[in-house]
KOLZA-911607 format. One record per residue: y, z, x of N, C-alpha, C, O, CB in turn; residue in one letter. Coordinates in steps of 0.1 Angstrom, whole numbers, padded with zeros to 4 digits, always signed. Glycine has a CB too. Example, Ala and Ser with C-alpha at 12.3 -4.5 7.8 and 13.67 -1.06 7.14 Angstrom:
<nodes>
-0057+0078+0132-0045+0078+0123-0033+0078+0132-0033+0085+0142-0045+0090+0113A;-0022+0071+0128-0011+0071+0137+0000+0079+0129+0011+0080+0134-0006+0057+0141S;
</nodes>
This chain:
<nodes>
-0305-0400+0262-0295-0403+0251-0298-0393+0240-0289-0388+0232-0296-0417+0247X;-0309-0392+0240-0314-0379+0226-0305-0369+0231-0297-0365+0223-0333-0373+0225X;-0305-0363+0241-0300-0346+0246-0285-0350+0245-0278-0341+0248-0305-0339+0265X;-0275-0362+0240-0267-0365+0242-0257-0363+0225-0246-0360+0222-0270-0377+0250X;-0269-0367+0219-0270-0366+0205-0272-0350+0197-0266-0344+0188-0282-0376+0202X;-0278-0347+0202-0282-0330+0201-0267-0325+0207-0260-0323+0198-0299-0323+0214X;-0262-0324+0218-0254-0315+0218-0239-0321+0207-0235-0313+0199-0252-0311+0235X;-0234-0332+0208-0228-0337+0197-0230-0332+0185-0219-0332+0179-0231-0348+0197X;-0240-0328+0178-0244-0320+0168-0240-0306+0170-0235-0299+0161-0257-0322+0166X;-0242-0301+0184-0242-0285+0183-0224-0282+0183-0217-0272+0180-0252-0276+0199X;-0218-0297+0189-0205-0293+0190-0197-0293+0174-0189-0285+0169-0199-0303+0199X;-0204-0303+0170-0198-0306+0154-0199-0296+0145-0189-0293+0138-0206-0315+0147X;-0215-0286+0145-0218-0272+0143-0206-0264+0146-0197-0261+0137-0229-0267+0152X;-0206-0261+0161-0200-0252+0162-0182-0252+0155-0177-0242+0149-0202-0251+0175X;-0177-0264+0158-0167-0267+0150-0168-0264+0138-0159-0256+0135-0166-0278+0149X;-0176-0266+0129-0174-0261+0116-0176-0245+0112-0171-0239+0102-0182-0267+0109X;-0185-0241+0124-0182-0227+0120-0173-0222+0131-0176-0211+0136-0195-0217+0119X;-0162-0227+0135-0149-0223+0141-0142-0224+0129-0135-0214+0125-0143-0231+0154X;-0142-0235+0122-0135-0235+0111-0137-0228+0101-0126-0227+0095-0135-0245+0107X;-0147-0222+0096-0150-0215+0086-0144-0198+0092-0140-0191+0083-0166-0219+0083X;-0144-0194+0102-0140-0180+0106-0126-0185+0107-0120-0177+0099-0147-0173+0120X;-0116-0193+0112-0101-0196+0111-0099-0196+0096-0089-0191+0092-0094-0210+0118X;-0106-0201+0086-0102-0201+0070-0105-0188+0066-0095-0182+0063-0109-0211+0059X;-0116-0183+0066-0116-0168+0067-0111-0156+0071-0113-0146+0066-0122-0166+0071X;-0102-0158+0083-0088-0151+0090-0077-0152+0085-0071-0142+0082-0085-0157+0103X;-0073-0163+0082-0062-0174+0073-0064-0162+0057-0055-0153+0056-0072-0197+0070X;-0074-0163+0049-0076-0157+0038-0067-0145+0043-0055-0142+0040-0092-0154+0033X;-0076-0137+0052-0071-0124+0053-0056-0123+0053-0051-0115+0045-0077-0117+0064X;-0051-0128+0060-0037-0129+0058-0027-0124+0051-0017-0119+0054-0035-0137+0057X;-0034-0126+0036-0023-0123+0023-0022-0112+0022-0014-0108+0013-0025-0127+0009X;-0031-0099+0032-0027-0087+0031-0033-0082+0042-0044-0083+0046-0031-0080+0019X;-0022-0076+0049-0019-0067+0060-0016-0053+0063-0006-0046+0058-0012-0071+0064X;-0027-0047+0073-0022-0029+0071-0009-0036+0079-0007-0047+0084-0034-0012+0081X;-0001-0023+0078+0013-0022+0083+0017-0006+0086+0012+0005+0082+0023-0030+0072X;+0027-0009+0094+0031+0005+0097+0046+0008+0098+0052+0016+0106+0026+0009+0109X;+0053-0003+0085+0067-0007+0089+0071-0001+0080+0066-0001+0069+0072-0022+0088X;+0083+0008+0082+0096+0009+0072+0091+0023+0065+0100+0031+0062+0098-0005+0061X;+0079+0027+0062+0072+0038+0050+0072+0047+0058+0079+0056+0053+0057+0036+0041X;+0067+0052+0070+0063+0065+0077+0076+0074+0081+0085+0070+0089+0054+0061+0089X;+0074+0086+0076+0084+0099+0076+0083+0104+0067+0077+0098+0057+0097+0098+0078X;+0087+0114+0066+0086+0125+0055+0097+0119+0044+0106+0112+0047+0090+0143+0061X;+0092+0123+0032+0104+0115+0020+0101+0125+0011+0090+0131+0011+0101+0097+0013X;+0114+0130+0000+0113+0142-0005+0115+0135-0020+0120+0124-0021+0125+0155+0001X;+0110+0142-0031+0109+0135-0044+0123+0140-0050+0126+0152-0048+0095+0139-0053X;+0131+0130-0058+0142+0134-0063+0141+0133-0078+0146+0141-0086+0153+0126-0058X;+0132+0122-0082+0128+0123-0101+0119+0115-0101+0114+0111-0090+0140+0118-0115X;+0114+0110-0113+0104+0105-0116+0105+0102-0132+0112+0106-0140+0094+0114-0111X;+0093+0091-0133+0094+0078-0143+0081+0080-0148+0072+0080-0140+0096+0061-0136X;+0079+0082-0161+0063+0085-0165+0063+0073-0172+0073+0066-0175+0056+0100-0174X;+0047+0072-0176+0044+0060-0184+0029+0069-0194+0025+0081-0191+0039+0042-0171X;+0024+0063-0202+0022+0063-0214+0004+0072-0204-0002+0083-0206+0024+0045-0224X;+0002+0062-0197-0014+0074-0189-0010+0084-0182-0018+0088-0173-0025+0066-0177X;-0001+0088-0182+0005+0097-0170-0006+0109-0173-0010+0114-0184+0024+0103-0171X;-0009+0112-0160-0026+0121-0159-0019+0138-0160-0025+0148-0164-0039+0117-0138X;-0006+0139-0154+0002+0149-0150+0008+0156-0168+0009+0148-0177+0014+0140-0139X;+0011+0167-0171+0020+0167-0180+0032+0170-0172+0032+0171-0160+0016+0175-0192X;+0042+0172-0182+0060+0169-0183+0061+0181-0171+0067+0177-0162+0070+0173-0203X;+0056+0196-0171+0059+0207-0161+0052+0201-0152+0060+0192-0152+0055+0222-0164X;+0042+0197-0143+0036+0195-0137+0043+0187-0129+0047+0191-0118+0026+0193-0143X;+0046+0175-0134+0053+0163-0129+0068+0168-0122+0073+0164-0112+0055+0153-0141X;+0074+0179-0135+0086+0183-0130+0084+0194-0115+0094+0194-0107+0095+0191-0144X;+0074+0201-0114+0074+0212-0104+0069+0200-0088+0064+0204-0077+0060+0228-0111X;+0071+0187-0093+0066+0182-0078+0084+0174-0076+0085+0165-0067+0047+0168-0077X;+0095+0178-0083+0104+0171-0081+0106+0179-0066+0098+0188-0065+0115+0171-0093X;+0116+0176-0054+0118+0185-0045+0109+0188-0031+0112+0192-0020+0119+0194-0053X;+0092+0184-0039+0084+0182-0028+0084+0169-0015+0093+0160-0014+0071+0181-0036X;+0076+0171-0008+0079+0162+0001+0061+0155+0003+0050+0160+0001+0086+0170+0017X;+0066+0143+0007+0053+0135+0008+0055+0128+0024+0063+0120+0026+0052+0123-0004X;+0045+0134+0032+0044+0125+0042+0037+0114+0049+0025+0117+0050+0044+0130+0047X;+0041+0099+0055+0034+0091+0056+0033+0086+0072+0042+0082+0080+0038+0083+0047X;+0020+0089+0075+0017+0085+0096+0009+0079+0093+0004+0079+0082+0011+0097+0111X;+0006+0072+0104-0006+0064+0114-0021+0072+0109-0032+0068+0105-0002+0069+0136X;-0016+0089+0111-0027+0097+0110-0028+0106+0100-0035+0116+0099-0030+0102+0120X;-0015+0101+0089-0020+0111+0073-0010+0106+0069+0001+0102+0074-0021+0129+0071X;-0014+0106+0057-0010+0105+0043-0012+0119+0031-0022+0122+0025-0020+0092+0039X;+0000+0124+0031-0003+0135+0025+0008+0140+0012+0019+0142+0016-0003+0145+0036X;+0005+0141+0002+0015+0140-0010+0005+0150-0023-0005+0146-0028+0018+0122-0016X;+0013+0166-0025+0009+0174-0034-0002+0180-0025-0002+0187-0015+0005+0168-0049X;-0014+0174-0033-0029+0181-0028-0034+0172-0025-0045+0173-0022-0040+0189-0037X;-0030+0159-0023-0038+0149-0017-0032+0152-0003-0020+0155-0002-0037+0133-0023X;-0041+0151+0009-0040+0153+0024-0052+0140+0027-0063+0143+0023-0044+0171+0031X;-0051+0130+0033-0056+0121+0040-0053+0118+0057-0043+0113+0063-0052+0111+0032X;-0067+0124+0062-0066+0126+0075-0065+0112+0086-0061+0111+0098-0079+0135+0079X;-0071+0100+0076-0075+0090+0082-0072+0075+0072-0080+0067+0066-0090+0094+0084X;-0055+0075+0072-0053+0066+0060-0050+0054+0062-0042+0051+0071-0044+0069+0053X;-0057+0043+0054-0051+0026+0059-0039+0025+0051-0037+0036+0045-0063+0010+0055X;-0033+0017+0049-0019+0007+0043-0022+0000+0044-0023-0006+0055-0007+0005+0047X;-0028-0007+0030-0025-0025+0029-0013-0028+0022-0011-0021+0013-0037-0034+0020X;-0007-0036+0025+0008-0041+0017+0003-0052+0013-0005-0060+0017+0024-0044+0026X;+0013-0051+0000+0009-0067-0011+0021-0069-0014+0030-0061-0013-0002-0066-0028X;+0022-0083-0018+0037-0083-0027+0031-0090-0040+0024-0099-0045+0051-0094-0020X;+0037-0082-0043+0033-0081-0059+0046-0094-0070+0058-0094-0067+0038-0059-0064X;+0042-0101-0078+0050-0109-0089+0050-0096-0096+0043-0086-0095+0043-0123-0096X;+0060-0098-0106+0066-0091-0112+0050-0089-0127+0044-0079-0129+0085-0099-0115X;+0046-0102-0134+0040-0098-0136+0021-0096-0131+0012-0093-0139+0045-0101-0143X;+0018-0098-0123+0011-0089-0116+0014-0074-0115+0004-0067-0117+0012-0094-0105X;+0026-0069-0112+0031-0060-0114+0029-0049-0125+0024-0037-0124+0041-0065-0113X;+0032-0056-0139+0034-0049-0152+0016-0051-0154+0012-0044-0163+0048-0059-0166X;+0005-0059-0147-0006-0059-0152-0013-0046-0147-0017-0037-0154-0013-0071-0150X;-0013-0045-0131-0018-0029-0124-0009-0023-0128-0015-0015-0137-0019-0025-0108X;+0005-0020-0129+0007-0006-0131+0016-0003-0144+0022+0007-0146+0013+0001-0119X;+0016-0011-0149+0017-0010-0169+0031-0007-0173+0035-0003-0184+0007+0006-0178X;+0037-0012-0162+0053-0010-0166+0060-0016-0159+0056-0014-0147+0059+0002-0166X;+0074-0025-0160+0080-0034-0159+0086-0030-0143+0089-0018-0141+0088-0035-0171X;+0088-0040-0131+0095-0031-0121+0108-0029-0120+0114-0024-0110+0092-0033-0110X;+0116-0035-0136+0129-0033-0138+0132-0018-0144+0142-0013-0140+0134-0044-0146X;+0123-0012-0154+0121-0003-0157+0122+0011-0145+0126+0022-0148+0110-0007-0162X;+0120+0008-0133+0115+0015-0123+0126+0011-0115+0127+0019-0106+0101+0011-0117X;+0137+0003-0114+0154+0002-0111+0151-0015-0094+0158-0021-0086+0161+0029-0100X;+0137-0016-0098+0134-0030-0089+0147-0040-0090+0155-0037-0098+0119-0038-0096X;+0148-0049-0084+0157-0062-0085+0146-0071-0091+0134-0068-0091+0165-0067-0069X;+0151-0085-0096+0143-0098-0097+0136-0099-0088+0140-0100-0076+0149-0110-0099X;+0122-0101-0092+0115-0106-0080+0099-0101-0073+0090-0097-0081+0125-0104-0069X;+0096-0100-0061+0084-0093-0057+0084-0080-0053+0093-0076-0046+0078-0099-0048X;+0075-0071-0057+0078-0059-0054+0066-0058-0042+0054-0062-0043+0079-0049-0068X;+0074-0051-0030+0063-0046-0023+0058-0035-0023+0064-0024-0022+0064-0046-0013X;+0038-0036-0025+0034-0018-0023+0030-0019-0010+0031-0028-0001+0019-0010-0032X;+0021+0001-0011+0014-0002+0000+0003+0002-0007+0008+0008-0017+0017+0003+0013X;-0008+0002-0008-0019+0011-0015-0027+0015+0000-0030+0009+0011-0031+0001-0028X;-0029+0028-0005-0034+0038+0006-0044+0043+0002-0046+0050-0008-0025+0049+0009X;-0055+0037+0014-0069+0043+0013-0078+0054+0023-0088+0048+0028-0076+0032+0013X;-0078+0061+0025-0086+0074+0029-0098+0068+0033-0104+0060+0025-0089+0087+0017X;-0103+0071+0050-0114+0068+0054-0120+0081+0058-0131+0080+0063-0114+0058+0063X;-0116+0093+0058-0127+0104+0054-0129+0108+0046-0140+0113+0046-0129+0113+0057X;-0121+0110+0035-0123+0116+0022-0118+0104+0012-0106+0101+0012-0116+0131+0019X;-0124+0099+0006-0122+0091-0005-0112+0098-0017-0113+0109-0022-0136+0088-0009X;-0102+0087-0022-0092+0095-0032-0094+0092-0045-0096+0082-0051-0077+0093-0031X;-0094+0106-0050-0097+0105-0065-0093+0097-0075-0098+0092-0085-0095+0115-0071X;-0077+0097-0069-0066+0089-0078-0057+0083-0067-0049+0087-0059-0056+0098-0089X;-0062+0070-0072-0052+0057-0063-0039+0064-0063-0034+0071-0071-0049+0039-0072X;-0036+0061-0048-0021+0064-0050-0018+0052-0038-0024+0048-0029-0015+0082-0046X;-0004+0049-0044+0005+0034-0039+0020+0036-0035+0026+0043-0044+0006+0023-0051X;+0026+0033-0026+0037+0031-0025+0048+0020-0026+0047+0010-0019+0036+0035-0018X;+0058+0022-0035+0065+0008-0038+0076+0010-0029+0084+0019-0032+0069+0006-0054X;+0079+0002-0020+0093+0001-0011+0101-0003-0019+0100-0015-0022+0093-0007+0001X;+0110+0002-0022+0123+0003-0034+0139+0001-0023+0150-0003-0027+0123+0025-0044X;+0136+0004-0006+0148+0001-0002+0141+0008+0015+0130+0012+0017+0162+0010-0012X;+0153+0006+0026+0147+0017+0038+0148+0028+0034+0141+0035+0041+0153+0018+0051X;+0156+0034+0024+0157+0052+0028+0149+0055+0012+0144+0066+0010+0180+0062+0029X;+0147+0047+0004+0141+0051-0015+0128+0043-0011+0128+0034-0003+0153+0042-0035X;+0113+0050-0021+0102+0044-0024+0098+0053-0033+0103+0064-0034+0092+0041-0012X;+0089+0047-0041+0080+0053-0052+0069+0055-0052+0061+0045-0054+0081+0049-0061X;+0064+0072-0051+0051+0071-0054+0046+0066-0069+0052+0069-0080+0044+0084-0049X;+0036+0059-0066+0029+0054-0078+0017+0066-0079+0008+0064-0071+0024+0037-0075X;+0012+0079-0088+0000+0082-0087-0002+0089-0102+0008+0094-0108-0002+0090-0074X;-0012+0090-0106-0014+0096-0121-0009+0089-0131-0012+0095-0141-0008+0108-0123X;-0002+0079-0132+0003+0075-0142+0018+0078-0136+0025+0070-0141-0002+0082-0154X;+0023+0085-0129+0040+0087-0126+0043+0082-0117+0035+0078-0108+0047+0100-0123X;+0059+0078-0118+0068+0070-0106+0074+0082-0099+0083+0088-0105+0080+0059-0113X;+0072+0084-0088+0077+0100-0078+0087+0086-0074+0083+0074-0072+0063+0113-0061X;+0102+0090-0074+0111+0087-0067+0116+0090-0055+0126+0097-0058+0118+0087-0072X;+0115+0090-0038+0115+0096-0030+0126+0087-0021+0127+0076-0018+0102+0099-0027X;+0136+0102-0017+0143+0099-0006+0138+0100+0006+0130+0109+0008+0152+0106-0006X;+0143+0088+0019+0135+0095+0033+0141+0107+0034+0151+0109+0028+0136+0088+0049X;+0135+0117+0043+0139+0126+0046+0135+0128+0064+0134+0139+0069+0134+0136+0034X;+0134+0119+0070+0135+0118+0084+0125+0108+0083+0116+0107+0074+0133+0131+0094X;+0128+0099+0096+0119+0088+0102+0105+0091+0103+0099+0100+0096+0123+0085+0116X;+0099+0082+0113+0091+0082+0113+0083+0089+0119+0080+0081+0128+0091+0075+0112X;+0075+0104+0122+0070+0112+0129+0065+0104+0140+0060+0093+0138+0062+0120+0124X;+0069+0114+0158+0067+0107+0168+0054+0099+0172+0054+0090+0180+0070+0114+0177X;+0044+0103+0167+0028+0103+0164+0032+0090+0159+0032+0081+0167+0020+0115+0153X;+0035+0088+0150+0035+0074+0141+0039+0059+0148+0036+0048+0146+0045+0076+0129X;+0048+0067+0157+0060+0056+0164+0052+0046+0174+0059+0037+0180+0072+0065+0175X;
</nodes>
């Protein structure tokens, strides 16, 4: 009856640390890489500065026209090239919103409500300056970097690599 009692315990154990890795999974949840809707080349049409903008006024204007591309296997916008990039998506409250990035997302042409990023992190080269993407629509998103809002049209899907 003892060995009967013992494993009753190891089951109860193990139960609880089944439970503790499903609440731990569960956590993870509220943010997910993804690979939906952002990847393809997207070309900058204007842009929205705010008060830290790291860029000055020529600087910012000579990347109107550029293109930023987003894969599976890069993330690449100006001089940032990321060979090896994650996407976590968040949805963001509005203020949550105005607390990271210091300006309203009505300001930025958002509707009421949550705004989704993606924040993009580099696993071989680490990035100097956070850079984020705000999904503004399927074909409009905004880079978030330096302090500026890059407004970007797609400019084709999603490279076959990505697909």
């Amino acid at each position: 009856m003892q060995q009967n009692e013992r494993s009753d315990i190891i089951v109860r154990a193990g139960g609880g640390a089944a439970m503790v890795v499903a609440a731990l999974l569960m956590a993870g949840c509220s943010q997910k890489v993804s690979d939906e809707g952002f990847f393809g080349v997207w070309t900058v049409e204007g842009f929205t500065t705010t008060e830290d903008a790291a860029l000055t006024e020529e600087e910012t204007q000579a990347l109107v026209g550029r293109n930023g591309v987003y894969s599976k296997h890069i993330a690449h916008f100006e001089d940032i090239q990321c060979l090896k990039p994650g996407y976590v998506v968040h949805a963001l409250e509005p203020e949550a919103f105005v607390e990271h990035y210091g300006i309203t997302p009505q300001a930025l042409g958002f509707p009421e409500g949550e705004v989704t990023t993606v924040e993009i992190t580099c696993f071989d080269t680490p990035l100097e300056e956070p850079m984020s993407l705000l999904l503004k629509g399927e074909e409009t998103l905004i880079t978030a970097w330096n302090g500026v809002f890059f407004e970007a049209r797609r400019k084709t899907g999603a490279p076959l690599s990505a697909r």
